[in-house]
Backbone as CSV, one residue per row, in Angstrom:
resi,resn,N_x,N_y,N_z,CA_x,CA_y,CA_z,C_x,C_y,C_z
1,UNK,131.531,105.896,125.238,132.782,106.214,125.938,133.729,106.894,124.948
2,UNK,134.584,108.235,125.331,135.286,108.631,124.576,136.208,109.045,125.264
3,UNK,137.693,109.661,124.989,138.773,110.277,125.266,139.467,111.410,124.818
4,UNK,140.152,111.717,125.624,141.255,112.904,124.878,142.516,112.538,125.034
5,UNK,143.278,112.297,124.033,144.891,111.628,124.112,145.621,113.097,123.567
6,UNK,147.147,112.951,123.616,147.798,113.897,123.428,149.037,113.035,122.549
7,UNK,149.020,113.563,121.216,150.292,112.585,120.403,150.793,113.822,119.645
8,UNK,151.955,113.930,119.374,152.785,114.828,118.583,152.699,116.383,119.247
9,UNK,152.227,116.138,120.187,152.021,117.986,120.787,150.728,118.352,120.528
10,UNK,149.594,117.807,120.230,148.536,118.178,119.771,147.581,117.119,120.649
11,UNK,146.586,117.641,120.822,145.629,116.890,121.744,144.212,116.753,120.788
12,UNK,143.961,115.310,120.609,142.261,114.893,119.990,141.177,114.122,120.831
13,UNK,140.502,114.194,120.047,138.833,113.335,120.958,138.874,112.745,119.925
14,UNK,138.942,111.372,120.760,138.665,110.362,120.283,137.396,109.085,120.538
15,UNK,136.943,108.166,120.069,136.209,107.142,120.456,136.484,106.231,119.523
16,UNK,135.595,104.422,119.965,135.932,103.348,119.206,135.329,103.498,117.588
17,UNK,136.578,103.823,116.737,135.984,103.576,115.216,136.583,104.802,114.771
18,UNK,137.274,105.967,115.247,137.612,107.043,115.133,138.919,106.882,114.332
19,UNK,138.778,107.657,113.204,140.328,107.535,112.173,140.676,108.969,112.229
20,UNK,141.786,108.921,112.551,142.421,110.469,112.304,144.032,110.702,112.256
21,UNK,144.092,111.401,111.882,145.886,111.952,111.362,146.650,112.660,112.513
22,UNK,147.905,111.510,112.393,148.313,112.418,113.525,149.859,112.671,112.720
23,UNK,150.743,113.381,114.104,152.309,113.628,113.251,152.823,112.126,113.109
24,UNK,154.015,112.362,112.246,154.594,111.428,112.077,154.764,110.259,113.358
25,UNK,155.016,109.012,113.040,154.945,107.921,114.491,156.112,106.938,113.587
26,UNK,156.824,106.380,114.478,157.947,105.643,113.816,157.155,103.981,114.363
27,UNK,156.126,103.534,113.177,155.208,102.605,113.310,155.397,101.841,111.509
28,UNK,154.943,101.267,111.504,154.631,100.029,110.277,152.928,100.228,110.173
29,UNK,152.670,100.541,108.974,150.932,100.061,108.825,150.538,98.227,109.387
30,UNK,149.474,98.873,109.949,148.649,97.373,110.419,149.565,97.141,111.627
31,UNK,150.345,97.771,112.180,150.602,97.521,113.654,149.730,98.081,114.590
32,UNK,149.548,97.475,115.814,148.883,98.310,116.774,149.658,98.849,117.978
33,UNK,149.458,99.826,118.104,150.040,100.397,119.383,149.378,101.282,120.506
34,UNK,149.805,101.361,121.215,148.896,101.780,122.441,148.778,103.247,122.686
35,UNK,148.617,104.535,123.031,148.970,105.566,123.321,148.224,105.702,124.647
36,UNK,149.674,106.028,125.268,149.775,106.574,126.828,149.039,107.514,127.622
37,UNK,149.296,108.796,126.676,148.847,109.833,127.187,147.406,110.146,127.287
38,UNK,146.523,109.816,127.985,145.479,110.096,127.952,144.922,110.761,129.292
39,UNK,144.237,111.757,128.820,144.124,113.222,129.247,142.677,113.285,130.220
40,UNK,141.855,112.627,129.482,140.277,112.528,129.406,139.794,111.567,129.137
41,UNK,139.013,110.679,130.110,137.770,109.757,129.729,136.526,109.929,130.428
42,UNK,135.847,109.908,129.359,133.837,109.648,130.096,133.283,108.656,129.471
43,UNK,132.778,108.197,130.712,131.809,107.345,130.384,130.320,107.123,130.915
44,UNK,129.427,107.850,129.958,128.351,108.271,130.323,128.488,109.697,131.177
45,UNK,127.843,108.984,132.641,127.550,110.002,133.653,129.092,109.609,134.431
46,UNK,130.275,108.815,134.045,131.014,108.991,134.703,132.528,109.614,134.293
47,UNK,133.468,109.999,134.583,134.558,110.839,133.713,135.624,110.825,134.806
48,UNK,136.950,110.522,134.432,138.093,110.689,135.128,138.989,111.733,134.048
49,UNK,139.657,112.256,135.041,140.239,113.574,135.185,142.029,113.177,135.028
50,UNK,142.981,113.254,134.373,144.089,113.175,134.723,144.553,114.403,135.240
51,UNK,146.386,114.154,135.669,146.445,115.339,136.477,147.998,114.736,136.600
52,UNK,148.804,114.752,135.069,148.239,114.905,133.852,147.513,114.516,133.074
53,UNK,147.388,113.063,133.400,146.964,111.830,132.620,146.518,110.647,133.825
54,UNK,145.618,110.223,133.178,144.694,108.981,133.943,145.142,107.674,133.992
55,UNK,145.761,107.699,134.835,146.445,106.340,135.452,145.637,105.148,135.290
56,UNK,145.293,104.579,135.360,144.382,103.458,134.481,143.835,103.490,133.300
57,UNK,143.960,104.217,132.345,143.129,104.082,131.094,144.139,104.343,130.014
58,UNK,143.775,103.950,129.199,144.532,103.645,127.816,143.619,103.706,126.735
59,UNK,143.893,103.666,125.200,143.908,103.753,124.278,144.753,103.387,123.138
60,UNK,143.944,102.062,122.562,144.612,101.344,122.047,144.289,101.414,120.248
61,UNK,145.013,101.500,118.975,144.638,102.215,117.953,145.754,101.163,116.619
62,UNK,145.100,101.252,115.892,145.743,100.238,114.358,146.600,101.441,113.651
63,UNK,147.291,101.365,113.108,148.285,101.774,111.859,147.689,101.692,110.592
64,UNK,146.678,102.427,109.785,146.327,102.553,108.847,147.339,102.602,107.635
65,UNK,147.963,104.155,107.686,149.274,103.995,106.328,149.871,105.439,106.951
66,UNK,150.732,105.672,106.121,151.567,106.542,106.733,151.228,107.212,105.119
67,UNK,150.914,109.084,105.473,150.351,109.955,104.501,150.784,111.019,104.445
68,UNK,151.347,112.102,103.819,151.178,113.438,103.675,150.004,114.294,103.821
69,UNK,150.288,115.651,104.470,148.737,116.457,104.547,148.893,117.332,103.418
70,UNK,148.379,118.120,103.178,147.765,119.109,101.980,149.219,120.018,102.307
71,UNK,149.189,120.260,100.779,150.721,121.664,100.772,150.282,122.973,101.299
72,UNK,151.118,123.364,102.360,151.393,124.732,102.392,152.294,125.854,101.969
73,UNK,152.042,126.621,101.541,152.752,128.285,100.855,153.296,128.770,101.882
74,UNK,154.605,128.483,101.843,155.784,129.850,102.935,156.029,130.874,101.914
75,UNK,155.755,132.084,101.797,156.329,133.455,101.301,156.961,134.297,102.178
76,UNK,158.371,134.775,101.726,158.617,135.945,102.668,159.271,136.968,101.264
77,UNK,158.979,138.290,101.648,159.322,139.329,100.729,159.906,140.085,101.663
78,UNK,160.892,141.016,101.024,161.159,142.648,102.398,161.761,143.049,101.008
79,UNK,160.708,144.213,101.321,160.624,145.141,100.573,161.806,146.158,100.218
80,UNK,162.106,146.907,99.171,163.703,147.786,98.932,164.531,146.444,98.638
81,UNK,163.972,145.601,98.906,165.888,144.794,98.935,165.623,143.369,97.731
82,UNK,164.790,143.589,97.018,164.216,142.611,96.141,164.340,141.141,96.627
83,UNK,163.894,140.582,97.931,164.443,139.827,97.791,162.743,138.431,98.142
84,UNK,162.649,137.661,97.463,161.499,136.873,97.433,161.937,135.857,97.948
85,UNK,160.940,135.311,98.467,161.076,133.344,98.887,159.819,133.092,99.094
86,UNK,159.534,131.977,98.232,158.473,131.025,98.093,158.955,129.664,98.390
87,UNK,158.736,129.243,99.702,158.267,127.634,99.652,157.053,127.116,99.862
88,UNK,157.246,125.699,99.345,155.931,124.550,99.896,156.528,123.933,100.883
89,UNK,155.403,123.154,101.981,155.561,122.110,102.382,154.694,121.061,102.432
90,UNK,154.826,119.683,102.414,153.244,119.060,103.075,154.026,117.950,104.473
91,UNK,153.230,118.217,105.432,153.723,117.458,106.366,153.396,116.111,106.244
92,UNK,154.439,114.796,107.169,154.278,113.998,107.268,153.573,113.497,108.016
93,UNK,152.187,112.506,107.854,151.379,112.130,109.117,151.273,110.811,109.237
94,UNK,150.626,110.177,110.143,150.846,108.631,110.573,148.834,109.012,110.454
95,UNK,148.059,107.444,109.834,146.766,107.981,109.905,146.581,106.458,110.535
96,UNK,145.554,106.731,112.053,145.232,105.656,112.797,143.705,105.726,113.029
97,UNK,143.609,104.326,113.262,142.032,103.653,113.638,142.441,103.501,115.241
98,UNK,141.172,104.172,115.953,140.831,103.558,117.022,140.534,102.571,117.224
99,UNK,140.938,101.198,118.174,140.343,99.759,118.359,139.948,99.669,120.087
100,UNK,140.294,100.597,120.738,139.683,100.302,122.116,139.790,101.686,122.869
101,UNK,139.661,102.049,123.702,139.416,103.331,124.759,138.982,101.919,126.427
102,UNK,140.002,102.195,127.262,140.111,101.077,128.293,139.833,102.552,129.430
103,UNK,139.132,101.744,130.364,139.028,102.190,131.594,139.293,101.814,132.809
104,UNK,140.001,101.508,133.279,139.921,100.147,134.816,139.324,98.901,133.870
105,UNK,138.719,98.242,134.252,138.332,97.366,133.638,137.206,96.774,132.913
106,UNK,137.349,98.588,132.275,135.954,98.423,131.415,136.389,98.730,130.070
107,UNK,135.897,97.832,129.148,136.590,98.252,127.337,135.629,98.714,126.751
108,UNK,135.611,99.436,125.771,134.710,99.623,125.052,134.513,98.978,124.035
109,UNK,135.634,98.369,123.636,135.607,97.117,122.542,134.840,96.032,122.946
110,UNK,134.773,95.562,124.241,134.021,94.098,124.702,132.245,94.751,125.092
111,UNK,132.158,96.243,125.045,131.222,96.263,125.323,130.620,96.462,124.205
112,UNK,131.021,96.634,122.804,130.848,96.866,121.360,130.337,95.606,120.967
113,UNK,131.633,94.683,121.270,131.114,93.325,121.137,129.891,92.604,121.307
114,UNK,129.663,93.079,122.658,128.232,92.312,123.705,127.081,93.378,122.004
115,UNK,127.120,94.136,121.906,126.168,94.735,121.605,125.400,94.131,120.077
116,UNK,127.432,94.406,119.260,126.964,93.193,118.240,126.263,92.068,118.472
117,UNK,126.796,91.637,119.257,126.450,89.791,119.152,124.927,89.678,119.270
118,UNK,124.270,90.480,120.425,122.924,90.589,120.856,122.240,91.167,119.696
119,UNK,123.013,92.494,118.745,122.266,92.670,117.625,122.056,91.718,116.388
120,UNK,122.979,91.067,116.704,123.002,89.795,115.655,122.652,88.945,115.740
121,UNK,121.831,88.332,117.052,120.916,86.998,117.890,119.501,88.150,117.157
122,UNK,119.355,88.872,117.793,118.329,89.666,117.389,117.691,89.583,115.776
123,UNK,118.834,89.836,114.890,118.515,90.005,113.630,118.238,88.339,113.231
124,UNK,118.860,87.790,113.512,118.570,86.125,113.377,117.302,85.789,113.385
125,UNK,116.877,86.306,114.545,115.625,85.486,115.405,114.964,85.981,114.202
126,UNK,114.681,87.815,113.783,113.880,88.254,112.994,113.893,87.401,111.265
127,UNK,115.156,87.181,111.277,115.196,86.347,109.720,114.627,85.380,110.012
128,UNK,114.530,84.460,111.082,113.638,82.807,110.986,112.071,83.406,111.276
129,UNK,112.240,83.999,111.730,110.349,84.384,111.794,110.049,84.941,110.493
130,UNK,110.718,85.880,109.880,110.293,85.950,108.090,110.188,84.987,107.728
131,UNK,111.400,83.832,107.555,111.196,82.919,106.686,110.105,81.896,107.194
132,UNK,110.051,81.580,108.106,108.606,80.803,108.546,107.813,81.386,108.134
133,UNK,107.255,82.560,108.443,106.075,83.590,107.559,106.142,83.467,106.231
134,UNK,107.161,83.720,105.519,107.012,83.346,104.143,107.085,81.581,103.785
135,UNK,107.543,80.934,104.228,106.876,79.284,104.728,105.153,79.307,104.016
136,UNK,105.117,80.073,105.848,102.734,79.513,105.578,102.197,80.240,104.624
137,UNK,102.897,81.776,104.313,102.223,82.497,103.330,102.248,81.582,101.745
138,UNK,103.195,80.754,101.553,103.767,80.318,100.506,102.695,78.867,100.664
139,UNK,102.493,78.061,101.683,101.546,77.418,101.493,100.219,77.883,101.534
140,UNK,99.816,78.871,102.341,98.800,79.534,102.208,98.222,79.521,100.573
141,UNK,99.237,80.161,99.613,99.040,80.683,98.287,98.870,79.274,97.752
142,UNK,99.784,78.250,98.630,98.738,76.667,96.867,98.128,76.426,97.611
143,UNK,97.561,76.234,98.567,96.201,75.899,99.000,94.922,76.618,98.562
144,UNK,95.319,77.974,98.295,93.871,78.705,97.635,94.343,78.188,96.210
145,UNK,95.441,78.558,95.815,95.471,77.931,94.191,94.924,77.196,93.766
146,UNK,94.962,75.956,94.587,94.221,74.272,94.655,93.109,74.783,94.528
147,UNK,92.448,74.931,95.516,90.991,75.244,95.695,90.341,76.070,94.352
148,UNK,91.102,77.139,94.125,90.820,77.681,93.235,90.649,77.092,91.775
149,UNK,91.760,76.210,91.373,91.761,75.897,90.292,90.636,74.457,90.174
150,UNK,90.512,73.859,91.703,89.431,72.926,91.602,87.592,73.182,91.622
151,UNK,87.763,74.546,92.269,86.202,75.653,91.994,86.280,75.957,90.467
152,UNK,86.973,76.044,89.871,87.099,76.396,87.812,86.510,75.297,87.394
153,UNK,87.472,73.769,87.743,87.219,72.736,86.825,85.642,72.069,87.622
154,UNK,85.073,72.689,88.759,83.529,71.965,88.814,82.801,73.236,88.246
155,UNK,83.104,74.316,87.686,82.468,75.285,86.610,82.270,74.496,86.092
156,UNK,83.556,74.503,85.389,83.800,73.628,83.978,82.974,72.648,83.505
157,UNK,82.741,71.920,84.395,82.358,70.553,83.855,80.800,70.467,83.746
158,UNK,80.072,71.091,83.995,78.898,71.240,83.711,78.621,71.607,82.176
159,UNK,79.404,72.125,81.731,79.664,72.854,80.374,79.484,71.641,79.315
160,UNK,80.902,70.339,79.397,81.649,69.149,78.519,80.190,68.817,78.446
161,UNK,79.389,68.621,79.732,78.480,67.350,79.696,77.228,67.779,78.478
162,UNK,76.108,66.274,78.178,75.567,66.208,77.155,74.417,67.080,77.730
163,UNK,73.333,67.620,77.154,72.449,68.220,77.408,71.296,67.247,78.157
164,UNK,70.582,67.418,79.625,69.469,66.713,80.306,68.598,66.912,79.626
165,UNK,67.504,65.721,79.741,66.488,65.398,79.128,65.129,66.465,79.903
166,UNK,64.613,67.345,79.078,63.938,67.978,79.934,62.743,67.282,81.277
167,UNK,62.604,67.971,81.993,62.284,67.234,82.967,60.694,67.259,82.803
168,UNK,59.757,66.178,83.747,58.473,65.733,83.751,57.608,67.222,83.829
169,UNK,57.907,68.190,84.646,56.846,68.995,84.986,57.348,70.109,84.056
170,UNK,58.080,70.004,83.288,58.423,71.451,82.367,57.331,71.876,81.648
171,UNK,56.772,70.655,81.282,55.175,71.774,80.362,54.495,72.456,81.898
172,UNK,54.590,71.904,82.957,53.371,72.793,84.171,54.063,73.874,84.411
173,UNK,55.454,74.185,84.218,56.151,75.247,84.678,55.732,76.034,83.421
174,UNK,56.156,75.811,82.325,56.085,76.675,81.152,54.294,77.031,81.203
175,UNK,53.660,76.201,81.597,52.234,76.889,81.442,52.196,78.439,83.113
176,UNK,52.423,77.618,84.046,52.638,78.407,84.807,53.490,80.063,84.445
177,UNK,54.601,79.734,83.556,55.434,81.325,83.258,54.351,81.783,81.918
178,UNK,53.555,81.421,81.803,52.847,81.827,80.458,52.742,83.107,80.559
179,UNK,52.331,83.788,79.747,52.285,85.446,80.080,50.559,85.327,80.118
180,UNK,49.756,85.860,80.431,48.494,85.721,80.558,47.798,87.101,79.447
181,UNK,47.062,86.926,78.712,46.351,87.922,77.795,46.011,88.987,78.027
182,UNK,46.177,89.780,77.199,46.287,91.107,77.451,45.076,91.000,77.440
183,UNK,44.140,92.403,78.359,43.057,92.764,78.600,42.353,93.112,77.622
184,UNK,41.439,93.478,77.244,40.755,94.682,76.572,39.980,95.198,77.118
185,UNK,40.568,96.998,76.741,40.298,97.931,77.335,38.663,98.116,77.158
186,UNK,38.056,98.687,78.225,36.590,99.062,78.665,36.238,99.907,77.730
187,UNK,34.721,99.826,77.013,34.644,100.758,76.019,34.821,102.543,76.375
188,UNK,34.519,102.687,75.964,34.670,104.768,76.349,33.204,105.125,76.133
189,UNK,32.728,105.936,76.896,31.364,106.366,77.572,30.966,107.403,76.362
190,UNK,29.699,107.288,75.635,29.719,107.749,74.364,29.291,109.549,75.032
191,UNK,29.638,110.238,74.429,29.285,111.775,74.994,27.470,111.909,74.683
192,UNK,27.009,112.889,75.305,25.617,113.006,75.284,25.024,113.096,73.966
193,UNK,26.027,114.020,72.868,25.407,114.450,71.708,25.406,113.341,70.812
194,UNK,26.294,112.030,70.762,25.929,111.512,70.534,25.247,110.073,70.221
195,UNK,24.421,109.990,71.721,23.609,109.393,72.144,22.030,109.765,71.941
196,UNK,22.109,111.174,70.644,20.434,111.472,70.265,19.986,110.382,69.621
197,UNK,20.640,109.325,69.093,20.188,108.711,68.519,19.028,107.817,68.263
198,UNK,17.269,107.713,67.623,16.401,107.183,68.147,16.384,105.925,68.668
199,UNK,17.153,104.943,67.870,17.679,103.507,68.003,18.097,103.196,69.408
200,UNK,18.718,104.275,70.036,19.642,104.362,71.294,18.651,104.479,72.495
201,UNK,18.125,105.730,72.121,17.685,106.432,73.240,16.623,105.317,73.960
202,UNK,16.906,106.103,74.860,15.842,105.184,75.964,14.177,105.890,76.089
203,UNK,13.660,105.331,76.628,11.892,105.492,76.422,11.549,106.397,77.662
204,UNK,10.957,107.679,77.587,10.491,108.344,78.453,9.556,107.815,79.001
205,UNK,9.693,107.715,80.544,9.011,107.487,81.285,7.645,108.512,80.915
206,UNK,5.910,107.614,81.386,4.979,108.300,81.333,4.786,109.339,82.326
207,UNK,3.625,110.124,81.976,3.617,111.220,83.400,2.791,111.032,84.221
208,UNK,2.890,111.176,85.271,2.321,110.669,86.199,0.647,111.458,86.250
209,UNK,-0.161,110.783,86.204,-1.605,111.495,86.423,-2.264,110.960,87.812
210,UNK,-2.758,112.318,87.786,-3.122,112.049,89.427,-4.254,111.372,89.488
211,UNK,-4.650,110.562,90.667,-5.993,109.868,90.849,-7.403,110.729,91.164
212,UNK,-8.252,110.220,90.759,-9.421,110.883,90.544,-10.209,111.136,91.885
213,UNK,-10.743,112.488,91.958,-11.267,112.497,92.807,-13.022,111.784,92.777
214,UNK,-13.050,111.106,94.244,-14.388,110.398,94.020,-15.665,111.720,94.057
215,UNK,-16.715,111.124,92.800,-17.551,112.495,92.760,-18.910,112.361,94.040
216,UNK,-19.384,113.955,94.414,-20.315,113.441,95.648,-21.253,112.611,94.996
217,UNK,-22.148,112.130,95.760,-23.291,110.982,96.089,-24.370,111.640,94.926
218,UNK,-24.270,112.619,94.666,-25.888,113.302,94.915,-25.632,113.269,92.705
219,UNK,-24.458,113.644,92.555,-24.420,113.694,90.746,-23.854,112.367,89.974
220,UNK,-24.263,112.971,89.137,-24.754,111.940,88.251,-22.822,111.112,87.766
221,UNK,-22.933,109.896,88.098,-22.059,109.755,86.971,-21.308,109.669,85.733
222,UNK,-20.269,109.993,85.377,-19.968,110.489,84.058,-19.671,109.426,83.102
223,UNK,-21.029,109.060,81.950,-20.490,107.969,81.348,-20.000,108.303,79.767
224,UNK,-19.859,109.067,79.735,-19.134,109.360,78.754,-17.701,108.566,78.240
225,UNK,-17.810,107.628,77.745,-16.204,106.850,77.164,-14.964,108.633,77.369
226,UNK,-14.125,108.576,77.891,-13.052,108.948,77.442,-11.718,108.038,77.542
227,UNK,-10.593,108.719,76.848,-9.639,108.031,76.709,-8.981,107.566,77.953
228,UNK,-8.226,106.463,78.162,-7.674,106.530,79.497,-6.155,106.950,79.890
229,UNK,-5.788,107.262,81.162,-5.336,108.070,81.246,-5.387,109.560,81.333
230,UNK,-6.580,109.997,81.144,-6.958,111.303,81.432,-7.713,111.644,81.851
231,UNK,-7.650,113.152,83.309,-8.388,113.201,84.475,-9.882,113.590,83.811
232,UNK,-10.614,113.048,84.849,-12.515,113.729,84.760,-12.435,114.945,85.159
233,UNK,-13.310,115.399,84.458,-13.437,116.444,84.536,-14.213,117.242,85.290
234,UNK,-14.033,118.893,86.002,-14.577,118.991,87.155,-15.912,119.363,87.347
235,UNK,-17.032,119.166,87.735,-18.313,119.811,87.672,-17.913,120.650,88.530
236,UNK,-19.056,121.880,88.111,-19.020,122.884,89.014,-19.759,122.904,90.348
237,UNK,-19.941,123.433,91.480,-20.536,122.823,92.549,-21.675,123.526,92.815
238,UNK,-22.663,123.061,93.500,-24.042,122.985,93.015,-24.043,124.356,94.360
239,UNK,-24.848,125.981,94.093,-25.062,126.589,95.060,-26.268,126.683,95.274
240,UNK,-27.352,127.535,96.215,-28.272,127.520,96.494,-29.500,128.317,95.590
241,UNK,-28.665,128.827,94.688,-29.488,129.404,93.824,-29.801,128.675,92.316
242,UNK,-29.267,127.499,92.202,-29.586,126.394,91.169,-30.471,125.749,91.894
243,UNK,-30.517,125.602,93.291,-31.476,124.997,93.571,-32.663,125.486,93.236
């Protein structure tokens, strides 16, 4: 919600929280006073119109301090006639805080209010839910601590204690991890040349001789001793002219 008031001959826009300088006001700082003239109010989508000024609404504003504005330079010269004038001035101003903008019977101060208060139930609620959160997080953290520091000391304690007596089956285990003997490698296949060796070599098979043929009926058998193993020998065959 905002306005347009009219003070000293000059017309501003204003709203709640608005500080601004106006002309002089025959006021005391930290008084409040009301100003009448108001020209213009909206609120939101709604807006009244004065004609001059809006018969129900007001604007109500604090007395900050009473101030001077910045100096201004009056010069006048006219020329041929030597004649100069230089002044300063700084005007006197009254500097006010807005504290309400009223409508019929709507403030903007009580509706400022509602807004605080709800922002400030709001921010509340959010501070007790942190601090509960930081609550369980905070027990959260010694409960693993605990745990933690009680998983160290059952490390630990295996360490203090005296050394166990080795146990019954440790020689069957230690025979069991034994490393088992290295192999030895297969001899290597001696090459042909040298395998001439007589000692080595192997015995030639005999040659095969063929079996004898049986001789006919009619000649004589051969008694001649020869050696054995070697074939008889062939007679020639009997033709008709030996007969």
């Amino acid at each position: 919600m905002y306005a347009v008031i009219q003070t000293g001959g000059k017309q501003y826009r204003v709203e709640l929280g608005t500080e601004l300088e106006v002309e002089l006001l025959d006021v005391e700082p930290g008084q409040e006073i009301n100003l009448d003239r108001v020209l213009l109010v909206v609120d939101g989508d709604r807006s009244a119109v004065g004609q001059p000024v809006v018969a129900d609404a007001a604007v109500s504003a604090r007395v900050l301090r009473q101030d001077r504005g910045e100096k201004t330079i009056s010069f006048k010269y006219r020329p041929k006639a030597r004649r100069r004038v230089k002044k300063g001035h700084r005007q006197e101003l009254t500097v006010l805080k807005i504290t309400d903008v009223r409508l019929g019977a709507k403030s903007a101060a009580e509706e400022a209010r509602e807004a605080e208060s709800a922002a400030e139930g709001e921010r509340d609620k959010v501070a007790k839910a942190a601090a509960r959160q930081a609550a369980e997080d905070a027990a959260l953290a010694e409960k693993l601590k605990a745990r933690t520091a009680a998983a160290a000391a059952a490390e630990a304690e295996p360490k203090t204690k005296s050394p166990k007596a080795p146990a019954k089956d440790a020689p069957a285990k230690a025979a069991r991890t034994k490393t088992p003997p290295a192999k030895s490698a297969p001899p290597k296949a001696e090459s042909p040349a040298k395998a001439t060796s007589p000692a080595k070599a192997e015995p030639k098979a005999a040659p095969k001789v063929a079996p004898a043929k049986a001789a006919p009926k009619t000649a004589k058998a051969d008694t001649t001793d020869k050696p054995a193993g070697e074939a008889p020998a062939k007679r020639p065959a009997r033709t008709k002219k030996d007969e």
